[in-house]
RONU-526243 format. One record per residue (C-alpha): z, x, y; chain. Coordinates in steps of 0.5 Angstrom, whole numbers, plus 2048, in hexadecimal, padded with zeros to 3 digits. Example, Ala and Ser with C-alpha at 12.3 -4.5 7.8 and 13.67 -1.06 7.14 Angstrom:
BEGIN
  c3  c1  c2 mol
 810 819 7F7   A
 80E 81B 7FE   A
END
This chain:
BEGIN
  c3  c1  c2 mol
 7E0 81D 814   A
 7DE 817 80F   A
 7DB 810 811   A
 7D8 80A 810   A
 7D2 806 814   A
 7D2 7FF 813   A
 7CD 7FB 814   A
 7D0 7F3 815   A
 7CE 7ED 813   A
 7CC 7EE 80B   A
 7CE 7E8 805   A
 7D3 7EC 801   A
 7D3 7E9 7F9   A
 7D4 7EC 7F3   A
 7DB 7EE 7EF   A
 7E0 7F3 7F1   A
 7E7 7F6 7EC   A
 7EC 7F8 7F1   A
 7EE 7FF 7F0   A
 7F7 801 7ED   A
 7FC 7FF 7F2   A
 7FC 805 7F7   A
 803 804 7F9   A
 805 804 7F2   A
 802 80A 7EF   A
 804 80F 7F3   A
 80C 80E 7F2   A
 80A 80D 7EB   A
 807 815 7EB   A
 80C 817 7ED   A
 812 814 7E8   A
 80D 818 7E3   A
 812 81E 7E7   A
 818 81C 7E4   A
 816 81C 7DC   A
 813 823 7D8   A
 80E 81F 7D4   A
 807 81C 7D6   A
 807 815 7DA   A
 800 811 7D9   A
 7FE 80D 7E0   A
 7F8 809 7DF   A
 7F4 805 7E5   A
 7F6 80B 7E9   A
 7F1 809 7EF   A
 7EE 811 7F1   A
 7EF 810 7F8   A
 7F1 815 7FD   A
 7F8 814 7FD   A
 7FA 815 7F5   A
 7F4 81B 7F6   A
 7FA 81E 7FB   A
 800 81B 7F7   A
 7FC 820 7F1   A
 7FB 826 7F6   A
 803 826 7F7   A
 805 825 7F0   A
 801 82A 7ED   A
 804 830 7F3   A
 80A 82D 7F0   A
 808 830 7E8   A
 807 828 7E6   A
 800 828 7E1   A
 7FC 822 7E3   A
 7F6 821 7E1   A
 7F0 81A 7E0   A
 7EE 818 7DA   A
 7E8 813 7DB   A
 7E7 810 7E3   A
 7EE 80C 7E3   A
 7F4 810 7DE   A
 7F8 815 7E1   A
 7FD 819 7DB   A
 802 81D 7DF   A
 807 822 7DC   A
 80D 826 7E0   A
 80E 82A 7DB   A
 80D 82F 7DF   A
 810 82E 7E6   A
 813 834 7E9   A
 813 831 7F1   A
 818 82D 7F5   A
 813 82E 7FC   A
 80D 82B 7FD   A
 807 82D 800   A
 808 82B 809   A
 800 82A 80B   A
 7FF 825 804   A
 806 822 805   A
 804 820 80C   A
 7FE 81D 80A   A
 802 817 806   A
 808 812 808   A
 809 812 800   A
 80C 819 800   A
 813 817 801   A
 813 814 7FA   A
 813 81B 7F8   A
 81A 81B 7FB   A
 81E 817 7F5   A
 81A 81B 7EF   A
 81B 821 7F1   A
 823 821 7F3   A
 823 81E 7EC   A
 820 823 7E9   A
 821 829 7EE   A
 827 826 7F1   A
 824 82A 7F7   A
 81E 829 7FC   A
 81B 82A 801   A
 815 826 804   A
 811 825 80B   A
 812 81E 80E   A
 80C 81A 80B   A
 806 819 810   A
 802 812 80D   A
 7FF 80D 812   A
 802 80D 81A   A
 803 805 81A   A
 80A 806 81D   A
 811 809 81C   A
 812 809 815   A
 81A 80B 813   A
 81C 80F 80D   A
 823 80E 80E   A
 824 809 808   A
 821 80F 804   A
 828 814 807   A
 82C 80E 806   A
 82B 80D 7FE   A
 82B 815 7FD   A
 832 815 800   A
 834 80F 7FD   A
 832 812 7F6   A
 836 818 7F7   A
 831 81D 7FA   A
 831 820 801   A
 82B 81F 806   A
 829 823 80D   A
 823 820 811   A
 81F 826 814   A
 818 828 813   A
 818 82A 80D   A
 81D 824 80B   A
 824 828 806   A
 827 824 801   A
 82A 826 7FB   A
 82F 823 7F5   A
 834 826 7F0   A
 834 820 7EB   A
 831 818 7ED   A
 836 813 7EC   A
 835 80C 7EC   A
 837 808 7F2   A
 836 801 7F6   A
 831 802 7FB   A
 82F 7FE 800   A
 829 7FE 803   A
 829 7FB 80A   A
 821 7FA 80A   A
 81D 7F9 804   A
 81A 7FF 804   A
 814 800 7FE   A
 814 807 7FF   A
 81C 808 7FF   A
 81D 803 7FA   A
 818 807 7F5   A
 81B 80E 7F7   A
 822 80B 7F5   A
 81F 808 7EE   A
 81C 810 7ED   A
 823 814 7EF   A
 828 80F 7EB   A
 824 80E 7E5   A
 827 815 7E2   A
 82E 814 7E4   A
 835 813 7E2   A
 838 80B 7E3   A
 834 806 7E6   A
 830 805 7EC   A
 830 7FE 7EF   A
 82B 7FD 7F5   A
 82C 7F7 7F9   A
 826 7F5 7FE   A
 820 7F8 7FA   A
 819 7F7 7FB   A
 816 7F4 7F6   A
 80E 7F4 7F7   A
 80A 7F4 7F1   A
 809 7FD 7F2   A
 811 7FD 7F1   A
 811 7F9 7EB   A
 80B 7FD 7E9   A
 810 802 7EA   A
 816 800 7E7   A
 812 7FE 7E0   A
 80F 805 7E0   A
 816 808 7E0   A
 818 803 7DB   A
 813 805 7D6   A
 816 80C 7D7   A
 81C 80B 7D5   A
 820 809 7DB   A
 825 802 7DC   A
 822 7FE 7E2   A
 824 7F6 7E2   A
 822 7F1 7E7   A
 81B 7F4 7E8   A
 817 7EF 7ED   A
 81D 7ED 7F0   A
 821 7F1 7F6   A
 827 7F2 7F2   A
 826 7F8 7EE   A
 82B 7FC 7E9   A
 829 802 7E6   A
 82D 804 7E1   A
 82D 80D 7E0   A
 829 80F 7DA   A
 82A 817 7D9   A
 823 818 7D7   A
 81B 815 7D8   A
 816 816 7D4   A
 80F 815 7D4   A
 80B 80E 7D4   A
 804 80B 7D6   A
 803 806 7DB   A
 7FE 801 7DE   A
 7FF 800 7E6   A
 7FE 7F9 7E9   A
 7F7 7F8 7ED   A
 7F8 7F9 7F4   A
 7FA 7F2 7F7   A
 7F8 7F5 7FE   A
 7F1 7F7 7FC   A
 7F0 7F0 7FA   A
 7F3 7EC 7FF   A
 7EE 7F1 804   A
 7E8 7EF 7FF   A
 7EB 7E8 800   A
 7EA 7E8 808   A
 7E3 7EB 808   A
 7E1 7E6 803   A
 7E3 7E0 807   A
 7E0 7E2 80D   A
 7DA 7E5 80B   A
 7D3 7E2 808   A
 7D3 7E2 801   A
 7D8 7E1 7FB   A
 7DD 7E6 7F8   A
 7E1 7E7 7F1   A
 7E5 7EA 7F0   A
 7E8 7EC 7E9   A
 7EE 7EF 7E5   A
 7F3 7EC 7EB   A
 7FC 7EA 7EA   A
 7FB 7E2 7EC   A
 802 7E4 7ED   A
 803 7E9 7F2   A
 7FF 7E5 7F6   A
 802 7DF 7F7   A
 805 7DF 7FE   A
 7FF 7E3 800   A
 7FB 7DE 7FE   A
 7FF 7D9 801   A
 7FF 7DD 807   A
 7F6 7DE 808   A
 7F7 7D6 806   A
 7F9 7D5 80D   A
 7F4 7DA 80F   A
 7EE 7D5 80C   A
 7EE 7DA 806   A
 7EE 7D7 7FF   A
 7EA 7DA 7FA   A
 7E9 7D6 7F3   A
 7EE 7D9 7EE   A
 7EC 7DA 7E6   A
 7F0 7DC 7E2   A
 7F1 7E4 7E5   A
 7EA 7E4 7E9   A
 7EA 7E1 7F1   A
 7E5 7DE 7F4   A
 7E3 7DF 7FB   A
 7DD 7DB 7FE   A
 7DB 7DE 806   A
 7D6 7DA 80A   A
 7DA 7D4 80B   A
 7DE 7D2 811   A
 7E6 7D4 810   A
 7EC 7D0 814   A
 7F2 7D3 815   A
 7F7 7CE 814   A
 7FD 7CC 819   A
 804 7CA 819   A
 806 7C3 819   A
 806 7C0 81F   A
 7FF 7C4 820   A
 804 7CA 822   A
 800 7D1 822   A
 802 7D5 81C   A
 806 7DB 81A   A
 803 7E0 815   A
 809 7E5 815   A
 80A 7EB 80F   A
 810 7EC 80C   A
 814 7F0 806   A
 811 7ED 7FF   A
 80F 7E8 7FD   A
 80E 7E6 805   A
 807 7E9 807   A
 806 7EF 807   A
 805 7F3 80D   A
 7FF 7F7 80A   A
 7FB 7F1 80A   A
 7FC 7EF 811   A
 7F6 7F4 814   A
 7F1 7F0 80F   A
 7F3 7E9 811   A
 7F3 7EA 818   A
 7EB 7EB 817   A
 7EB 7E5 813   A
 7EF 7E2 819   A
 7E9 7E4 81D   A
 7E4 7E0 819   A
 7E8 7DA 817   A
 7E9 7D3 81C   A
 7EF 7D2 81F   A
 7F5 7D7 823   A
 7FA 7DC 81F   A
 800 7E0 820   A
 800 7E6 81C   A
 808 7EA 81D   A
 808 7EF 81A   A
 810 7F1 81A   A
 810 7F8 817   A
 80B 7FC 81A   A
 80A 7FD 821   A
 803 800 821   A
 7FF 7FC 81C   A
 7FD 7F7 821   A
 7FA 7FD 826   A
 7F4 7FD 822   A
 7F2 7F7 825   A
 7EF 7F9 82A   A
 7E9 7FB 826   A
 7E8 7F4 824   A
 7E9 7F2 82B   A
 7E3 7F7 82D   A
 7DF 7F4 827   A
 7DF 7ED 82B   A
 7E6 7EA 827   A
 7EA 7E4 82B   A
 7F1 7E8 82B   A
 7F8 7E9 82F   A
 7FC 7EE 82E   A
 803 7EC 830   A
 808 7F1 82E   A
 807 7F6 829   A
 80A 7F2 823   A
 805 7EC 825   A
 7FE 7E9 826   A
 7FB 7E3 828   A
 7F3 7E2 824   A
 7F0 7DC 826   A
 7E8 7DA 822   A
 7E3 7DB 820   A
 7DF 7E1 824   A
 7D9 7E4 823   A
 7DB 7EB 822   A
 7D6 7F2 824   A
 7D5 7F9 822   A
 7D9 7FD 824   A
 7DA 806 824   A
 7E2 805 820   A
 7E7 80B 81D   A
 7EB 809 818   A
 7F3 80B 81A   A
 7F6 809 813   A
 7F5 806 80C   A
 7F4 7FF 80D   A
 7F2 7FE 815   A
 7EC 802 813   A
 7EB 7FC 80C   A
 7EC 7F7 812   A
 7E7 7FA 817   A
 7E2 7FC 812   A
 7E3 7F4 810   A
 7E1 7F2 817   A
 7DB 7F7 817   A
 7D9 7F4 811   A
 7D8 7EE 814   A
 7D5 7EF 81B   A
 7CF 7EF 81E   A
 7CC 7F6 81F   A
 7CE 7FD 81C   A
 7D5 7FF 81C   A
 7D7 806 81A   A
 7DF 809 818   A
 7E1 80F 818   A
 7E7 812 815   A
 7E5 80F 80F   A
 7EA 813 80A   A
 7F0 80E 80D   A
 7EC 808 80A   A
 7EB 80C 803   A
 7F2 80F 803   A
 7F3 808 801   A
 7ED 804 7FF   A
 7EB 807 7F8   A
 7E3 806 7F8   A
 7E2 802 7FE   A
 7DB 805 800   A
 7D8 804 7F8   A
 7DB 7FD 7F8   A
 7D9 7FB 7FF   A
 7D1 7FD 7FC   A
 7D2 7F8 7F6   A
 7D4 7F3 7FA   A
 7CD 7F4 7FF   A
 7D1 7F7 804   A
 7CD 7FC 809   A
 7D0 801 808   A
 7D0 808 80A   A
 7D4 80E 808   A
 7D3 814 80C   A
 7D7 81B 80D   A
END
């Protein structure tokens, strides 16, 4: 098993360009199931997790290949099966985003129960709910059954504003007859990504960026090219490290605009990079305070559905938290197990109460040190290989795969800075 041994302490500076949005490239693969002509995706990050999305497709008859370190052309053409392989299905939550663009295309699937990241219960009932609002029928089991006869435009109503939910409808109701209006959409920067490249495609979608989408069928899709956005979540981990590490970060070819409330959010941590144009700042060795509420009142950091702070990012700032002066409350309210990897911050030396699953209490700065780690998931793994990269001693991580499922490069960019890094197997 692969992992990293850190050596803490080191300057990081230099200049890093965030990968494509991993949230945004998976489902974007797997629209190019519902059209026979060749869909281009560019800044397509060759993480794990599009390797295995590839592995999937490719079973299913689709033609992928790579043309240069970050396109991907991929034809469906020739797909001929609506089971996807079990053992590379439970490698990934994204799978369930085969669900829409094979009933559309098939009007039948089988599919595991998708596996991904154990942070907590994650529900799949909007997913059933939308294929029946639209026509089909839908058995949970292991493999999970639906089927679909004709899909015919409805009012949905979502009753959580579920990302991969809302993108599952957006891929079944795009080829269908009337119109589909969907009412508490999420609108992170990855759906939007999403809807633009359907659009390209051929297909009718009006209130992108907002939570009320309506799609009006198209009968057919046709083949586009597309640039998926930078990865807010990289960034905003990069941002984090920058602020509590020595040294001075860039960080290049980022939307100001995705990151507003994230940069609202770290100001209150005491993280405020300098912007240029679409270039970020970050400068380490300096003292960061968290900032109170009025009537000096601990504050709250809490995630939400965009645009409030995305959970994701919750694991860094909770390191950052751990450098910074002052008290925090970090709740996060949609998993229950992404607060349980503290603990390996409190054997580190960190100043943390765990309250109840859903929320912490930080309080800084402390002095953290190495420790022997093991990644449970994608971004606790990016916080803990934060805090070692701040630590004093040697610090070693393994189950590493989790940290590269979703970080492209991580390894590479992390030598560019000065990191002391090493990647063993």
């Amino acid at each position: 098993m692969a992992k990293f041994i850190i050596e803490g302490g080191r300057p990081l500076s230099g200049r890093i360009v965030p990968a494509g949005n991993k949230n945004e490239v998976l489902p974007a693969i797997m629209a190019s199931i519902l059209t026979d002509e060749t869909v281009t995706l560019r800044r397509v990050p060759r993480i794990r997790d599009v390797e295995t999305t590839l592995s999937i497709l490719t079973l299913l008859g689709v033609q992928s290949e790579w043309a240069g370190d970050d396109t991907l052309t991929l034809n469906a053409r020739g797909i001929s099966n609506y089971k996807p392989d079990p053992a590379l299905c439970n490698h990934i939550r994204a799978s369930i985003l085969l669900l829409g663009p094979l009933l559309s295309r098939f009007g039948k699937i089988e599919i595991p129960t998708p596996g991904g990241d154990v942070i907590g219960a994650r529900r799949i009932d909007s997913h059933f709910e939308i294929v029946e609002a639209l026509g089909g029928s839908i058995e949970f089991g292991n493999p999970i059954i639906g089927s679909i006869k004709k899909v015919i435009g409805a009012d949905v109503y979502l009753d959580e504003p579920s990302v991969t939910a809302t993108e599952n409808l957006l891929l079944l109701a795009v080829r269908s007859e009337g119109t589909t209006r969907l009412y508490n959409a999420a609108c992170e920067p990855h759906v939007v990504g999403l809807c633009k490249l359907l659009n390209k495609m051929g297909a009718k979608i009006t209130g992108v960026g907002s939570n009320h989408l309506t799609i009006e069928g198209v009968s057919q899709l046709h083949g586009a090219e597309h640039t998926v956005g930078p990865d807010f979540m990289e960034i905003g981990s990069y941002l984090c490290l920058g602020a509590i590490a020595d040294g001075s970060i860039t960080i290049d070819r980022v939307d100001v605009a995705d990151l507003r409330f994230v940069l609202k959010t770290f100001s209150r941590l005491g993280i405020h990079p300098k912007i240029d144009n679409d270039s970020f700042l970050i400068e380490g060795g300096r003292t960061i305070e968290m900032q109170n509420d009025i009537g000096d009142r601990v504050a709250t950091i809490y995630s939400g559905p965009w645009p409030a702070f995305p959970t994701d990012l919750m694991s860094v700032s909770i390191v950052a938290a751990t450098q910074a002066m002052g008290t925090k409350i970090f709740h996060e309210k949609m998993f229950e197990g992404r607060m349980f990897f503290t603990d390996k911050l409190l054997a580190m030396g960190a100043n943390i109460v765990l309250c109840d699953p859903h929320r912490i209490v930080v309080t800084g700065p402390k002095q953290l040190y190495a420790s022997k780690m093991s990644s449970p998931d994608v971004r606790a793994g990016m916080a803990m290989l934060m805090a070692a990269l701040v630590a004093k001693g040697t610090s070693v991580i393994d189950n590493i795969y989790q940290i590269e499922r979703g970080y492209f490069g991580v390894h590479e960019k992390l030598l560019s800075l000065g990191a002391a890094i090493l990647r063993e197997q």
